[in-house]
C-alpha positions, 0 to 999 in steps of 0.5 A: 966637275967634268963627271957632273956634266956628262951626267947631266948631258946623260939626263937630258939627253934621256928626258929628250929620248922620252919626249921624242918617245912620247911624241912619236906614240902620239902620232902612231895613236893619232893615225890608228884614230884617223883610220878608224874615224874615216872607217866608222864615217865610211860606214855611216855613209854606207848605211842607207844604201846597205838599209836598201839594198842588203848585206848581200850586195857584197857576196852577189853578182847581180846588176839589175837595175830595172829590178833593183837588185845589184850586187858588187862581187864582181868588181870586188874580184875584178879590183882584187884579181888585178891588183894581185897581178899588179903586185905579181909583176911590180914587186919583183920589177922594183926589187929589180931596178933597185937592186941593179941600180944599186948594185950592178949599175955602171957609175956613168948610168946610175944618175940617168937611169935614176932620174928616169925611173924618178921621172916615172914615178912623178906621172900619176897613175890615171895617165898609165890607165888612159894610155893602157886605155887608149893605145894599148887596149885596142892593140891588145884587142886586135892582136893578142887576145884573138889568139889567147882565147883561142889557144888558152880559152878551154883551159882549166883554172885560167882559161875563165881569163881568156873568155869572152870577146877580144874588147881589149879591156878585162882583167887580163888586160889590166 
């Protein structure tokens, strides 16, 4: 008799593992479909302004608006460059802090300094970009990049991160 359960636990603990299966695809398919929903809306929302302005406004820098010509490579570049930079630097400052705080972390700082990088991950992110905006920035402008494009400004590869007037805000900044 004892055999007879088990068996029986066996098959329904097998048909719940399919269920659980099948459910858990459904979602993964449901979420491929949202993504390729929001994707073809995107598109469709997109075509007037490709109908006016070309396919070119992907792979040109102009931004001519008396002329009508504009172009977004730039801010393409712009958005990809710092968001490489962003992963550069943040990827192994959150391996990092992990790591230490999992590994290395003293017993009675483990809670405050855990609490605290929870802390930092509740601000959302514009409030960052406000203060770079307005604290940082100006400092950046008026100390740090007088003396970077005077000193890196010519150089091959990199130096284009350096050019221009010390505004405070570019690529380098962010």
């Amino acid at each position: 008799m004892e055999k007879f359960n088990n068996n029986q636990q066996l098959q329904r603990q097998l048909l719940v593992d399919n269920l659980f299966r099948l459910l858990t695809r459904s979602f993964a398919f449901l979420v491929l479909a949202l993504l390729v929903g929001i994707l073809i809306s995107l598109v469709i929302g997109a075509m007037p302004s490709i109908k006016a302005f070309g396919w070119s406004f992907f792979f040109t820098s102009d931004w001519d608006p008396v002329s009508a010509k504009f172009g977004a490579v730039v801010p393409i570049f712009g958005t990809l460059a710092t968001s490489f930079i962003a992963l550069l630097i943040g990827v192994p400052v959150s391996f990092g802090v992990a790591l230490f705080l999992t590994e290395l972390c003293p017993v009675w700082l483990k809670r405050p300094l855990g609490i605290a990088v929870e802390l930092l991950a509740g601000i959302p992110s514009i409030i960052y970009g406000m203060w770079g905006l307005f604290v940082f920035a100006p400092l950046f402008a008026d100390h740090v990049q007088p003396m970077l494009i005077d000193n890196l400004g010519e150089l091959p590869l990199i130096g284009f991160l350096f050019q221009g007037a010390p505004m405070g805000i570019g690529i380098f900044t962010a």
